[in-house]
N, CA, C and O atoms as a CHARMM CRD file, in Angstrom:
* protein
*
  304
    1    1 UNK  N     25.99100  15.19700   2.06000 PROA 1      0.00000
    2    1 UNK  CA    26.56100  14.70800   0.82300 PROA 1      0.00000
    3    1 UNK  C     26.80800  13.21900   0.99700 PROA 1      0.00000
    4    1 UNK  O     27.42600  12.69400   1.92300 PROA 1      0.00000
    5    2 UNK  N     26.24900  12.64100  -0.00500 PROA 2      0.00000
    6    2 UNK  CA    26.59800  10.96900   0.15100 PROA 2      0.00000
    7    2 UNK  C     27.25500  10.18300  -1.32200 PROA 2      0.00000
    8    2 UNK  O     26.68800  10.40200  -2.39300 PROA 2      0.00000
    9    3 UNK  N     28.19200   9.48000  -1.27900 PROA 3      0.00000
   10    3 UNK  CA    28.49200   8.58100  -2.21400 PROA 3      0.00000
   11    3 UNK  C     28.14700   7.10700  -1.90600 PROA 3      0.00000
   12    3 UNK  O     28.04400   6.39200  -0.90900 PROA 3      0.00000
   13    4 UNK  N     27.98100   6.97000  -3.61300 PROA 4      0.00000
   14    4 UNK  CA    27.43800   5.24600  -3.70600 PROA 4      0.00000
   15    4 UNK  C     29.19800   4.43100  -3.92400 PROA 4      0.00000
   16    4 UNK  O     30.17200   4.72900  -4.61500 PROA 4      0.00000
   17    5 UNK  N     28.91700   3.35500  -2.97100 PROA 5      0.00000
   18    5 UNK  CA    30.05100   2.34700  -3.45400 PROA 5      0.00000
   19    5 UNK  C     29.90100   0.82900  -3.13800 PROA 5      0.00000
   20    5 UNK  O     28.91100   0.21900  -2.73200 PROA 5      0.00000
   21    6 UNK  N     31.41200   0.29300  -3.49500 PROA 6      0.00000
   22    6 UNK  CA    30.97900  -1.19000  -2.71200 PROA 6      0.00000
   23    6 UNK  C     32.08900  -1.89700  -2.37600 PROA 6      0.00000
   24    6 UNK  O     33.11200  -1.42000  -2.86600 PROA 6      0.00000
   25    7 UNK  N     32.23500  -2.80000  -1.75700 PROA 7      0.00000
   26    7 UNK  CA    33.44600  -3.10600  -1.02500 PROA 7      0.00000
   27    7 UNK  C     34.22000  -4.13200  -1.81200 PROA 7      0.00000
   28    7 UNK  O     33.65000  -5.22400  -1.82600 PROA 7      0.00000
   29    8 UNK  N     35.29100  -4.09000  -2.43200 PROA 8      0.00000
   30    8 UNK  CA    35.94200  -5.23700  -2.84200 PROA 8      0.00000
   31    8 UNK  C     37.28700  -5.45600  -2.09200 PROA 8      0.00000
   32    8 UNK  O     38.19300  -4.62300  -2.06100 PROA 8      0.00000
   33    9 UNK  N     37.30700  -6.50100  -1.57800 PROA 9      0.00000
   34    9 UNK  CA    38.80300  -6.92000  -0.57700 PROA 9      0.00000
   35    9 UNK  C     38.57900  -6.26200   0.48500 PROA 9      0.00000
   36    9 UNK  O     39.67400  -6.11500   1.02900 PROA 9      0.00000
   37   10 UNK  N     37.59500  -5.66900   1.23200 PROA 10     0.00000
   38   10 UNK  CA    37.66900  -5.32500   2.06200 PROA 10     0.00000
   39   10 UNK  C     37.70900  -3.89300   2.27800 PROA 10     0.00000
   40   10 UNK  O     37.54900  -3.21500   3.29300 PROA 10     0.00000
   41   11 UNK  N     37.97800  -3.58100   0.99500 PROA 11     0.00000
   42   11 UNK  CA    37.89600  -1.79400   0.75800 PROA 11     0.00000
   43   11 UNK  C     36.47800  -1.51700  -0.06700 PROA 11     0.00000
   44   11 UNK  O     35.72700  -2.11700  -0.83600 PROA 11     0.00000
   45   12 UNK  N     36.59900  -0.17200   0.61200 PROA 12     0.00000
   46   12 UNK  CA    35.34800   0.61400   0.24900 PROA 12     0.00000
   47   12 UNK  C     36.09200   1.67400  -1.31000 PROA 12     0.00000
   48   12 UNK  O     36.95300   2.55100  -1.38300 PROA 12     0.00000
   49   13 UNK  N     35.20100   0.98900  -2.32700 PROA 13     0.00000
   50   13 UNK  CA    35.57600   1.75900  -3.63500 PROA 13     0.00000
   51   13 UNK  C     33.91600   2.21600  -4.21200 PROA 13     0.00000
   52   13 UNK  O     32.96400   1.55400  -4.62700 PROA 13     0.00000
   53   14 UNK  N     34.22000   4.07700  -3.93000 PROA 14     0.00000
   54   14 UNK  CA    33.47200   4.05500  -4.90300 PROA 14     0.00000
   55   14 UNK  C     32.95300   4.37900  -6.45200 PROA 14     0.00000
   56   14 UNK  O     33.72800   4.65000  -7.37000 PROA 14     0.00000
   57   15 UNK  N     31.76900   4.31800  -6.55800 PROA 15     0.00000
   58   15 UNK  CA    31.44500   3.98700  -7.58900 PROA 15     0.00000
   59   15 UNK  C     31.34600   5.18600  -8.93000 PROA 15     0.00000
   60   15 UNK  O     30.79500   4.97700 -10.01100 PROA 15     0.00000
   61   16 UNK  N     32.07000   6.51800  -8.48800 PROA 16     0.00000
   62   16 UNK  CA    31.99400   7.50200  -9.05300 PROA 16     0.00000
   63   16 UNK  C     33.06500   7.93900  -8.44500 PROA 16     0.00000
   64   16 UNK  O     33.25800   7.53200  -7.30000 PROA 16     0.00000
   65   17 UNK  N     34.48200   9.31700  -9.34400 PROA 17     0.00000
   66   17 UNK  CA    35.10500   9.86400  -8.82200 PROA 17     0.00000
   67   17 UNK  C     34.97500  11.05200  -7.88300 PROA 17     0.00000
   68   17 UNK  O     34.21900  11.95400  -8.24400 PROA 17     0.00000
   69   18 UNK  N     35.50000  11.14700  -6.93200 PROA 18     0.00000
   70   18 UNK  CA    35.05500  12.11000  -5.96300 PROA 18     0.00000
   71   18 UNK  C     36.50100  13.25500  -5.11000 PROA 18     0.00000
   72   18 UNK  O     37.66100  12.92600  -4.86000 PROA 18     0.00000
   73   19 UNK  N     36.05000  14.12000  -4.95000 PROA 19     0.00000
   74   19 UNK  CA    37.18000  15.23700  -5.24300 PROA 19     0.00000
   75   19 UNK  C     37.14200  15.59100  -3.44100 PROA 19     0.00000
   76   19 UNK  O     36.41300  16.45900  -2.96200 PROA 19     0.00000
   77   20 UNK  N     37.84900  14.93600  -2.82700 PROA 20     0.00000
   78   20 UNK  CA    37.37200  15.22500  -1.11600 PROA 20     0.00000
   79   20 UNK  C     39.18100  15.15400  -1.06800 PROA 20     0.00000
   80   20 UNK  O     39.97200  14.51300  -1.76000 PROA 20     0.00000
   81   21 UNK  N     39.45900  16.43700   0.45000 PROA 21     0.00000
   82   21 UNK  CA    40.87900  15.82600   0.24000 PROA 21     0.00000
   83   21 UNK  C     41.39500  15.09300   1.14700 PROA 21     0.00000
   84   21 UNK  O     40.73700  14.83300   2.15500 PROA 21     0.00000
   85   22 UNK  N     42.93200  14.51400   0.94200 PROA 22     0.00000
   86   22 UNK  CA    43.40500  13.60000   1.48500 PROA 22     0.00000
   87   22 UNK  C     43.33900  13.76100   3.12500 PROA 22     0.00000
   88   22 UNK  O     43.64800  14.77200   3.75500 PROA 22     0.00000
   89   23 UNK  N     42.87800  12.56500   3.63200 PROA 23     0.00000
   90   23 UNK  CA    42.58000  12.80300   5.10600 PROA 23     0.00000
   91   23 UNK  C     40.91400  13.20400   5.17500 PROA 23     0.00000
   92   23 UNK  O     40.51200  13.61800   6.26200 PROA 23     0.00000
   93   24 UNK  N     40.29800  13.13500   4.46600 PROA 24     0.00000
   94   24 UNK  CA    39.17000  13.35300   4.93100 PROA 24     0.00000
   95   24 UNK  C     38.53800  12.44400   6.20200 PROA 24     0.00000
   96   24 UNK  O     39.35900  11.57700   6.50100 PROA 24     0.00000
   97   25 UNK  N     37.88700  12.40800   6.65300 PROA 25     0.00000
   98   25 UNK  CA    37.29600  11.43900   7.43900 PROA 25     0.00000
   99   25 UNK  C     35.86000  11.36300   7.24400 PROA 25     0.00000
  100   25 UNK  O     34.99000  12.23000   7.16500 PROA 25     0.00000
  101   26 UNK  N     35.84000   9.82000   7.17600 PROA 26     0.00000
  102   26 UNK  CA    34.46900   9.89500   6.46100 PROA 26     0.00000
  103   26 UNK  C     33.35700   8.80700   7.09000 PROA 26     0.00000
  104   26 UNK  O     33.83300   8.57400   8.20100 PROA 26     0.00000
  105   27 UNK  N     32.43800   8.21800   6.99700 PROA 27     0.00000
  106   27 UNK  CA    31.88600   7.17200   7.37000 PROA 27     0.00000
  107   27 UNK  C     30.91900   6.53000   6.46200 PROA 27     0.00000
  108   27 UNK  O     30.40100   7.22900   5.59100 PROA 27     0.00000
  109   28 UNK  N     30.44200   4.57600   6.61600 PROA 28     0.00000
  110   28 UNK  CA    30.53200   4.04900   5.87700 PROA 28     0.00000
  111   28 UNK  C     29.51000   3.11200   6.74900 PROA 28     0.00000
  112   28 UNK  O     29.87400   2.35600   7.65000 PROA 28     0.00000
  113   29 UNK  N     28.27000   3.29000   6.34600 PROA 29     0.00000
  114   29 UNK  CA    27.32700   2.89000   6.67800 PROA 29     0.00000
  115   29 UNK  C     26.57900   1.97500   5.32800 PROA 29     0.00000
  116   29 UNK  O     26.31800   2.36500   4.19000 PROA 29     0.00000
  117   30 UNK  N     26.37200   0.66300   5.94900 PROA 30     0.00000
  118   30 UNK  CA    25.99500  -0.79000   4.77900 PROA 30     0.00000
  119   30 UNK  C     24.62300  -0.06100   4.29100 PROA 30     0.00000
  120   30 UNK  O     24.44100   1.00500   4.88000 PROA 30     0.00000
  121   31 UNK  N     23.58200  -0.41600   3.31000 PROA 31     0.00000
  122   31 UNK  CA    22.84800   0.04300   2.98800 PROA 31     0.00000
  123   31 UNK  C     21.87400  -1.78300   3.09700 PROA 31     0.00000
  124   31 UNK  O     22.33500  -2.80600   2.59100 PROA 31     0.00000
  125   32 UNK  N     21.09800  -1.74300   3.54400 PROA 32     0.00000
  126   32 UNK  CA    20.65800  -3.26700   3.54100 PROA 32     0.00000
  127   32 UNK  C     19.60100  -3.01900   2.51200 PROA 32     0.00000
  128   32 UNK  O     19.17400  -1.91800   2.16400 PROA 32     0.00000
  129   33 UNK  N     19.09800  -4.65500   1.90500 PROA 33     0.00000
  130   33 UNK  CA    17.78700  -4.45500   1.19800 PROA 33     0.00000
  131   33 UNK  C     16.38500  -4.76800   2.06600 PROA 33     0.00000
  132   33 UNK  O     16.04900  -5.88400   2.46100 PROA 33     0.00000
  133   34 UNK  N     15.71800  -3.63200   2.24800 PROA 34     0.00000
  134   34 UNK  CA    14.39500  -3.19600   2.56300 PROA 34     0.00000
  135   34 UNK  C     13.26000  -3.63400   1.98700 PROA 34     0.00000
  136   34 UNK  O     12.95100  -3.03600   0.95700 PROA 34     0.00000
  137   35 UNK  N     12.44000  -4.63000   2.39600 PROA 35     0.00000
  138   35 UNK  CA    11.68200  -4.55500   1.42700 PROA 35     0.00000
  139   35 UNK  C     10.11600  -3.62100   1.71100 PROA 35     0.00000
  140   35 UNK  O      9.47500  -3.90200   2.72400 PROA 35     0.00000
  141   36 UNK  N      9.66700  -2.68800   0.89500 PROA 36     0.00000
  142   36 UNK  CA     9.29400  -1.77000   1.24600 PROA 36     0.00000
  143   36 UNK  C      7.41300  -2.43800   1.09600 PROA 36     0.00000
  144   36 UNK  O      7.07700  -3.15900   0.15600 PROA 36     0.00000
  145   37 UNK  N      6.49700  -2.02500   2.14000 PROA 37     0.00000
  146   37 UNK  CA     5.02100  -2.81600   1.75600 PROA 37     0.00000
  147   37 UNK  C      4.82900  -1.70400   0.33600 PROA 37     0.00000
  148   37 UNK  O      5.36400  -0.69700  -0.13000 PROA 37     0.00000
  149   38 UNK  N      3.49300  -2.81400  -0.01100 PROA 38     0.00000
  150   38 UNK  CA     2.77300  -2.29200  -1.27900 PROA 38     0.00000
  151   38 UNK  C      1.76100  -0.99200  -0.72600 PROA 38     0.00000
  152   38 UNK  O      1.59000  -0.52400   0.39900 PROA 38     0.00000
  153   39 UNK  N      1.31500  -0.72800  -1.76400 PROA 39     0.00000
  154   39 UNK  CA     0.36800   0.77100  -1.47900 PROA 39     0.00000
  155   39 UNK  C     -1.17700  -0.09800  -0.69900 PROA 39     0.00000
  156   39 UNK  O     -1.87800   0.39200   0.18700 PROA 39     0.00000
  157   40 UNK  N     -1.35500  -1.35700  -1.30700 PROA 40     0.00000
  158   40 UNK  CA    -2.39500  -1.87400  -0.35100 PROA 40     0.00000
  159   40 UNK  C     -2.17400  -1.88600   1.09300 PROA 40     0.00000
  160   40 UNK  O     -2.94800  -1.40700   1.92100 PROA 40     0.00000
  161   41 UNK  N     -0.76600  -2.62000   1.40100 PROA 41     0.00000
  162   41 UNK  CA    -0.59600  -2.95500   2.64300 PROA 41     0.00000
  163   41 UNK  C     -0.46000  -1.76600   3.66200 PROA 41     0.00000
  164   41 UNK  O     -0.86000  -1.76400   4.82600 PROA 41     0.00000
  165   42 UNK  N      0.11100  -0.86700   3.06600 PROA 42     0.00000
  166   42 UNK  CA     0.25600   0.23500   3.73300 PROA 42     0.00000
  167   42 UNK  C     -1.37100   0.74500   4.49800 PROA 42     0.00000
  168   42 UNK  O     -1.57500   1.06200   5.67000 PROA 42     0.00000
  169   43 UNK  N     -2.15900   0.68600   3.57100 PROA 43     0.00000
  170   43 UNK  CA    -3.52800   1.49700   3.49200 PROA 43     0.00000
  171   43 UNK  C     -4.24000   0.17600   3.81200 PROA 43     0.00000
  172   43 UNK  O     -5.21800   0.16500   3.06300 PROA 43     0.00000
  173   44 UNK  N     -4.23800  -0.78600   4.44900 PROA 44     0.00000
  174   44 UNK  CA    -4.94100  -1.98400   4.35300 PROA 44     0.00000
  175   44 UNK  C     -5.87500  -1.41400   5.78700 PROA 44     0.00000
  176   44 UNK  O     -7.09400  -1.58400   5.78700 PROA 44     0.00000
  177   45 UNK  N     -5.33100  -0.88200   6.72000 PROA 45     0.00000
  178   45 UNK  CA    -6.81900  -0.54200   7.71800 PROA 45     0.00000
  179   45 UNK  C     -7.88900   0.20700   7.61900 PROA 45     0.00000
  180   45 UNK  O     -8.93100   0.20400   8.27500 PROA 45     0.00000
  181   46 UNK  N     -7.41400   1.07200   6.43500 PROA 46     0.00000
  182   46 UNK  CA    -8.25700   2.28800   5.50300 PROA 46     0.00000
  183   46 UNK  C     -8.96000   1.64700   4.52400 PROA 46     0.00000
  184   46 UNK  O     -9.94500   2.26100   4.11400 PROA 46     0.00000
  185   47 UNK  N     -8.78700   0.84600   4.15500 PROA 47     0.00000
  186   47 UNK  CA    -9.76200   0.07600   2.45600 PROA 47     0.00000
  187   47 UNK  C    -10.75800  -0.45400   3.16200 PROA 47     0.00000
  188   47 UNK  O    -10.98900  -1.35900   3.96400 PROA 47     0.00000
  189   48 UNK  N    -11.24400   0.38100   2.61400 PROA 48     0.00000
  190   48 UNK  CA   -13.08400  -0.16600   2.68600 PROA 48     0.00000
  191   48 UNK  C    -13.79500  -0.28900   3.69800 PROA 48     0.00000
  192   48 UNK  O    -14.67500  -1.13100   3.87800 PROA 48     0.00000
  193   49 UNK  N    -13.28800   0.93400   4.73700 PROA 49     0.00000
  194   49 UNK  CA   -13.89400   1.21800   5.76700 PROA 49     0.00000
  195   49 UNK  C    -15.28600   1.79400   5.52500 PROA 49     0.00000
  196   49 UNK  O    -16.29700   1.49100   6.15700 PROA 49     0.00000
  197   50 UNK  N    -15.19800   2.64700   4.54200 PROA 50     0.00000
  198   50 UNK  CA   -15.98300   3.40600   4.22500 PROA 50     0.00000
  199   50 UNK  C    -16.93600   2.90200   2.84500 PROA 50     0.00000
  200   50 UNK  O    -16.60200   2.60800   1.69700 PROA 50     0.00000
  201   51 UNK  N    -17.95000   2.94000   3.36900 PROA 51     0.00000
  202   51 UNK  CA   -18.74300   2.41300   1.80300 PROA 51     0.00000
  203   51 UNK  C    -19.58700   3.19000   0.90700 PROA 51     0.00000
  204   51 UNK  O    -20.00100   2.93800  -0.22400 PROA 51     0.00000
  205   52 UNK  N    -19.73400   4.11200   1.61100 PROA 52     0.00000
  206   52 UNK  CA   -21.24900   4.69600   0.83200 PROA 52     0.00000
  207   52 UNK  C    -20.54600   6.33100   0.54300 PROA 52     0.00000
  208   52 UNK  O    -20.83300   7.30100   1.24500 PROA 52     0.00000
  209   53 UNK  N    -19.75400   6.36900  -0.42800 PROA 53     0.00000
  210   53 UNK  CA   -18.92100   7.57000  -0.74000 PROA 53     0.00000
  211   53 UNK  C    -19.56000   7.51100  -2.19200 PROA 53     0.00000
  212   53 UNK  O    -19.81100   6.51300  -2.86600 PROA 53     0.00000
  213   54 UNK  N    -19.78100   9.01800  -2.52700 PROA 54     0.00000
  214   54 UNK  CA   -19.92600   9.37800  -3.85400 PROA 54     0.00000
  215   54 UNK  C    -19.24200   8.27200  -4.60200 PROA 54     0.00000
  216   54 UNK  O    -18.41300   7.54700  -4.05000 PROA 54     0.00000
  217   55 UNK  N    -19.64400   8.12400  -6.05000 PROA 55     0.00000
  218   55 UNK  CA   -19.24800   7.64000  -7.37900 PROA 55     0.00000
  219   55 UNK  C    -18.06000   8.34800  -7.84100 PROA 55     0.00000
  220   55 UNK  O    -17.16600   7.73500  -8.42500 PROA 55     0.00000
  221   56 UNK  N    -18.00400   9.40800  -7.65000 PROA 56     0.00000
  222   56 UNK  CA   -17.42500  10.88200  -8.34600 PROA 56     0.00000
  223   56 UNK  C    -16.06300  11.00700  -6.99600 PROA 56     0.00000
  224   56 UNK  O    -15.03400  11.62300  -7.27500 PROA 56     0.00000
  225   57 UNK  N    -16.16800  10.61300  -6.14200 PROA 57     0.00000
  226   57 UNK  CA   -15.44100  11.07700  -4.74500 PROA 57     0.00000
  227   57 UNK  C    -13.90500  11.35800  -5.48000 PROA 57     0.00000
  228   57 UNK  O    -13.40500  12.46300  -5.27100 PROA 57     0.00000
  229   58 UNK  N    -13.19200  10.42900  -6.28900 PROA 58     0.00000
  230   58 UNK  CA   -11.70900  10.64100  -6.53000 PROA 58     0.00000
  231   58 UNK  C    -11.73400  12.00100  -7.40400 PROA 58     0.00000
  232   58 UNK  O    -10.99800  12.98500  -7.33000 PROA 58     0.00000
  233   59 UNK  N    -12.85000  11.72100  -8.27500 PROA 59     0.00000
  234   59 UNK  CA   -12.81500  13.42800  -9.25400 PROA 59     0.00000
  235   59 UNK  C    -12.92700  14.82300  -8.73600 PROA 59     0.00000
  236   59 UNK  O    -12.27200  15.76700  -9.17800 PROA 59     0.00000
  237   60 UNK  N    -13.96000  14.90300  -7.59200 PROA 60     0.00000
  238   60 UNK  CA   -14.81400  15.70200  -6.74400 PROA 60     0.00000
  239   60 UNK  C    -14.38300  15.67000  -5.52600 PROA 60     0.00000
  240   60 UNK  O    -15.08600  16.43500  -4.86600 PROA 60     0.00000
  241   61 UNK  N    -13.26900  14.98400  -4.63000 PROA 61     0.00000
  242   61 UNK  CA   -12.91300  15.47700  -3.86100 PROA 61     0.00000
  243   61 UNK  C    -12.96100  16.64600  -3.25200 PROA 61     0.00000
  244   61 UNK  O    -13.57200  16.78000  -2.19200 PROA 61     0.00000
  245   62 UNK  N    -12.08900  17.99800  -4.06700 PROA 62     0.00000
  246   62 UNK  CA   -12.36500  18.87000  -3.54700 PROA 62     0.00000
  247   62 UNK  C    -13.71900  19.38400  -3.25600 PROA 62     0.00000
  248   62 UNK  O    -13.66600  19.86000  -2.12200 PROA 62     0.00000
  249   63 UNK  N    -14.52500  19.47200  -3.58800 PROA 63     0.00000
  250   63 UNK  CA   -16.07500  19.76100  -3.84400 PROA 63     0.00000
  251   63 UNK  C    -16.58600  18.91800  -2.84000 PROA 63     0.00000
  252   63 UNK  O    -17.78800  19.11300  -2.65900 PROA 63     0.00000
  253   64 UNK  N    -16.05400  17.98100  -2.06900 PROA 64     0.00000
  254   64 UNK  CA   -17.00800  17.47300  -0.95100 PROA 64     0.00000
  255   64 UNK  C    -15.97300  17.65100   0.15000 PROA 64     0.00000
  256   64 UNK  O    -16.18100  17.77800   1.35700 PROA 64     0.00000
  257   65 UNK  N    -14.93600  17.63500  -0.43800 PROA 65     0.00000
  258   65 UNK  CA   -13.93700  18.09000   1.25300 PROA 65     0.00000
  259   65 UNK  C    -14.30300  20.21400   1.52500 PROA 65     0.00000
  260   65 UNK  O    -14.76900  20.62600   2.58700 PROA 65     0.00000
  261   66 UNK  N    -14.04400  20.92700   0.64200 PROA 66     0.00000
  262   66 UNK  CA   -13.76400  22.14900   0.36500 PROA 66     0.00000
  263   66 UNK  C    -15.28800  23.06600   0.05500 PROA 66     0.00000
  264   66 UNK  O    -15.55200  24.03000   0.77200 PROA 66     0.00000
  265   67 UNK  N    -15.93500  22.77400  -0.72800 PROA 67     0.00000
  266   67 UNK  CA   -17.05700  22.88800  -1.49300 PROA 67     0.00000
  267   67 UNK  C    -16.48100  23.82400  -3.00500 PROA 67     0.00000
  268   67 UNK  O    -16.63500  24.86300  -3.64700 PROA 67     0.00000
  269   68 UNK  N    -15.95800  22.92000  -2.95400 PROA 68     0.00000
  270   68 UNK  CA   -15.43100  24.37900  -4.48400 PROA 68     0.00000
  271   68 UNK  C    -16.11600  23.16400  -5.72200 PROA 68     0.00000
  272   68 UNK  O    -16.27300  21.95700  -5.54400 PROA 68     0.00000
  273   69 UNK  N    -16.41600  23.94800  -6.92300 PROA 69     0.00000
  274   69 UNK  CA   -17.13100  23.73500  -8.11900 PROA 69     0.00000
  275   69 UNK  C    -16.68600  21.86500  -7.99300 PROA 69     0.00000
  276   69 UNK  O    -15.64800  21.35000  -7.57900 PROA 69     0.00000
  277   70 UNK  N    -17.83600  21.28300  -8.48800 PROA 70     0.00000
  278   70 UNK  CA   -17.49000  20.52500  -8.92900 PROA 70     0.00000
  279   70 UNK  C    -16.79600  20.13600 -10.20400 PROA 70     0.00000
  280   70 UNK  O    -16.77200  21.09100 -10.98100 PROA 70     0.00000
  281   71 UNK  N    -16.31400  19.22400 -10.60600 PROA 71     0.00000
  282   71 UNK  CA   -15.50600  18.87800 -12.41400 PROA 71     0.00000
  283   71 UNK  C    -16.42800  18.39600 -12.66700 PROA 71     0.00000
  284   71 UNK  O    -17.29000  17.80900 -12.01200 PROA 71     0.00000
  285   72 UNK  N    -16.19100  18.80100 -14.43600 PROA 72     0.00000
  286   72 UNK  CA   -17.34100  17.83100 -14.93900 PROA 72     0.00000
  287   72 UNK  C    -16.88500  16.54000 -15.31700 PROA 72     0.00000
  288   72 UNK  O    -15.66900  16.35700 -15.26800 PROA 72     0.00000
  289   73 UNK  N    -17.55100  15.69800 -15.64900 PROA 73     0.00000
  290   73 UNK  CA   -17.49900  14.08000 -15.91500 PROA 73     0.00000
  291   73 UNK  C    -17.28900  14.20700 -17.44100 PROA 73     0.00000
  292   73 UNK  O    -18.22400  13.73900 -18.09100 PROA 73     0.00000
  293   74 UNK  N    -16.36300  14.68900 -18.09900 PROA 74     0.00000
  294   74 UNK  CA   -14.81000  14.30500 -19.22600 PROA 74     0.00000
  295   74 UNK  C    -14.55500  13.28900 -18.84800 PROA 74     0.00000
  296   74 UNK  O    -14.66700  12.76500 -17.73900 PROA 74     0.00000
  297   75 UNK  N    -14.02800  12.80600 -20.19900 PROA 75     0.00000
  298   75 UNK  CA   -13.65100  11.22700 -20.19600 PROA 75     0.00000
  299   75 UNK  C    -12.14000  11.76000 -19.75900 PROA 75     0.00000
  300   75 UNK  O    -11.49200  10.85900 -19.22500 PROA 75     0.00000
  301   76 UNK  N    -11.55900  12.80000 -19.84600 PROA 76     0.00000
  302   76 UNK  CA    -9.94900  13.33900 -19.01300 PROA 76     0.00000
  303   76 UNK  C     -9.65200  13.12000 -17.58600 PROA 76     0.00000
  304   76 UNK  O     -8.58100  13.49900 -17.11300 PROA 76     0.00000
């Protein structure tokens, strides 16, 4: 179970009422800002390793990983 808060004066207030009882003991860990990579960067040793993949590969996946039916080419 976690609550959101933030510190004013030195106290930890948070940001929603919360029903815990007196004496609880609790802990209070900072939350820093992360900055998280993009979906390129993540996948950047994977892009474009590969070149000569079906046209169809994102539609048809299964059908070249699995062999199950291919989809047809719907504009959906």
């Amino acid at each position: 179970m976690g609550f959101k808060g933030h510190i004013e004066g030195n106290v930890v207030v948070l940001d929603e009422s919360v029903d815990l009882p007196e004496g609880t003991v609790v802990e209070v860990l900072p939350v820093t800002d992360q900055v998280r990579p993009t979906i390129a960067e993540r996948f950047k040793k994977v892009i474009g390793v590969v070149d000569d993949l079906p046209e169809d590969m994102a539609r048809n996946h299964d059908h070249y990983i699995h062999g199950t039916p291919k989809r047809c080419n719907s504009s959906r």
